[in-house]
C-alpha positions in Angstrom: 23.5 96.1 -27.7 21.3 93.7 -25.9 22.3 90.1 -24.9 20.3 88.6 -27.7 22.4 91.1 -30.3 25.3 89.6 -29.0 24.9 86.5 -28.8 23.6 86.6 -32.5 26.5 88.7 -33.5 29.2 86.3 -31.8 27.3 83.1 -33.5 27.8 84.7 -37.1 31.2 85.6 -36.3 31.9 81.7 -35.4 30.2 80.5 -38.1 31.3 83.1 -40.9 35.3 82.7 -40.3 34.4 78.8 -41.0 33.3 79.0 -44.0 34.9 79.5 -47.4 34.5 82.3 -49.5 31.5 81.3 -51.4 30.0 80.2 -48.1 30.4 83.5 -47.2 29.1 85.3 -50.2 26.0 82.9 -49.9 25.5 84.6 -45.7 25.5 87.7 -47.2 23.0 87.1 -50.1 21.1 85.1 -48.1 19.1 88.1 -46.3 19.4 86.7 -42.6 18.8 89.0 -39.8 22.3 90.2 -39.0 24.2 89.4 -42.0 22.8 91.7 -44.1 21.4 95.2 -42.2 17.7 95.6 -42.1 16.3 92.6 -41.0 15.4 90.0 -43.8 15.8 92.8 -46.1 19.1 91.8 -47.4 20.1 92.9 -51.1 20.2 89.2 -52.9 22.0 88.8 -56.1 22.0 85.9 -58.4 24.6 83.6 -57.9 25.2 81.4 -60.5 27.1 78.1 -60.6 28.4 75.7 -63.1 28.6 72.1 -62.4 32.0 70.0 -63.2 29.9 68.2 -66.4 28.4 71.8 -67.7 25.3 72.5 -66.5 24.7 76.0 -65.3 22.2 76.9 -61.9 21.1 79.2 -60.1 21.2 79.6 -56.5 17.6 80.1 -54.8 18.5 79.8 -51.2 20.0 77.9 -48.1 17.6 75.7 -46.1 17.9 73.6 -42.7 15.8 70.2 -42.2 13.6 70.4 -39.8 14.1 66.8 -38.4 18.1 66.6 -38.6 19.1 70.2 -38.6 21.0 69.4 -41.5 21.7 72.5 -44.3 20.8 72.6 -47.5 21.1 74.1 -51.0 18.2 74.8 -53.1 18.7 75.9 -56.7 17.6 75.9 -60.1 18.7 74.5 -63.5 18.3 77.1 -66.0 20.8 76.1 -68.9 20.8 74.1 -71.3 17.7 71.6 -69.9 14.2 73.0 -69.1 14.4 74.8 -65.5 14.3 72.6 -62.3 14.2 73.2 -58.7 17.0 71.1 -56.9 17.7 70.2 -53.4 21.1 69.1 -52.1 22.9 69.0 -48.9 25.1 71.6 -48.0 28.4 69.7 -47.7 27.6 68.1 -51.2 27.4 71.1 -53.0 30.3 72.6 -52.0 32.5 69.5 -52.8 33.3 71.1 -55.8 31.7 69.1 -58.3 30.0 73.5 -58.1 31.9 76.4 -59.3 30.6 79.8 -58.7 30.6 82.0 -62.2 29.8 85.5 -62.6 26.8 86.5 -63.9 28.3 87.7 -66.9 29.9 84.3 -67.8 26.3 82.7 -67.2 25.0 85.0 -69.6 27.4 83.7 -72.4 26.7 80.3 -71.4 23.3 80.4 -71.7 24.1 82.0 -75.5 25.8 78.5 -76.4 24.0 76.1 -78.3 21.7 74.3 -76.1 21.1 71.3 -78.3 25.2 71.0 -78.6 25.8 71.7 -74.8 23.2 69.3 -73.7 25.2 66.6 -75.9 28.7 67.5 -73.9 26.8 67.0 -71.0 25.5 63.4 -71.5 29.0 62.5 -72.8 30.6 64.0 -69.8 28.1 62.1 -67.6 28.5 58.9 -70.0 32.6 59.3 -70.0 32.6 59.6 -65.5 30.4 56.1 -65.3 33.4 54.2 -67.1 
């Protein structure tokens, strides 16, 4: 193993312990070099994630600003509203205002009534501004 190799391999052994377990899942997804094998070719799933109000997304990928250095989430809305690309910091995201769901769970969301869902939504929003 070369000095680079380790160096990379001690750097995502610091910052893997740190994070939680959908942190973690994300690394592995995310097809880095060294998290996943072959380099960038990293199997990616879909991740899926429900938000505390109902909405259901789709994670796309992680990101880092150039200017700040801060991390980022980029995802999609895919249920019940038309699909969106999102951007959101990193800590924000994982406040848990998210919950990771299977993608089996998404599936049956996305089954549900989207006229009905998107109602429970705005009253969710609606009922968290009083």
């Amino acid at each position: 193993m070369t000095g680079m190799e380790k160096n990379r391999a001690l750097f995502f052994f610091v910052v893997f312990s740190q994070q939680s377990p959908q942190e973690r899942k994300l690394w592995y997804n995310s097809g880095l070099p060294g998290v996943t094998g072959e380099k960038g070719k990293g199997k990616r799933e879909k991740m899926f994630f429900r938000h505390k109000y109902g909405g259901l997304y789709r994670l796309e990928s992680l990101a880092k600003d150039s200017a700040t250095g801060d991390d980022f989430v980029i995802y999609d809305h895919v249920f019940p509203f038309d699909e969106e690309r999102w951007v959101r910091p990193k800590a924000e995201f994982f406040d848990g205002r998210f919950t990771m769901v299977t993608v089996e769970l998404s599936e049956k969301i996305m089954q549900q009534d989207p006229l009905l869902m998107a109602a429970s939504i705005r009253e969710a929003k609606a009922s968290a501004k009083k």
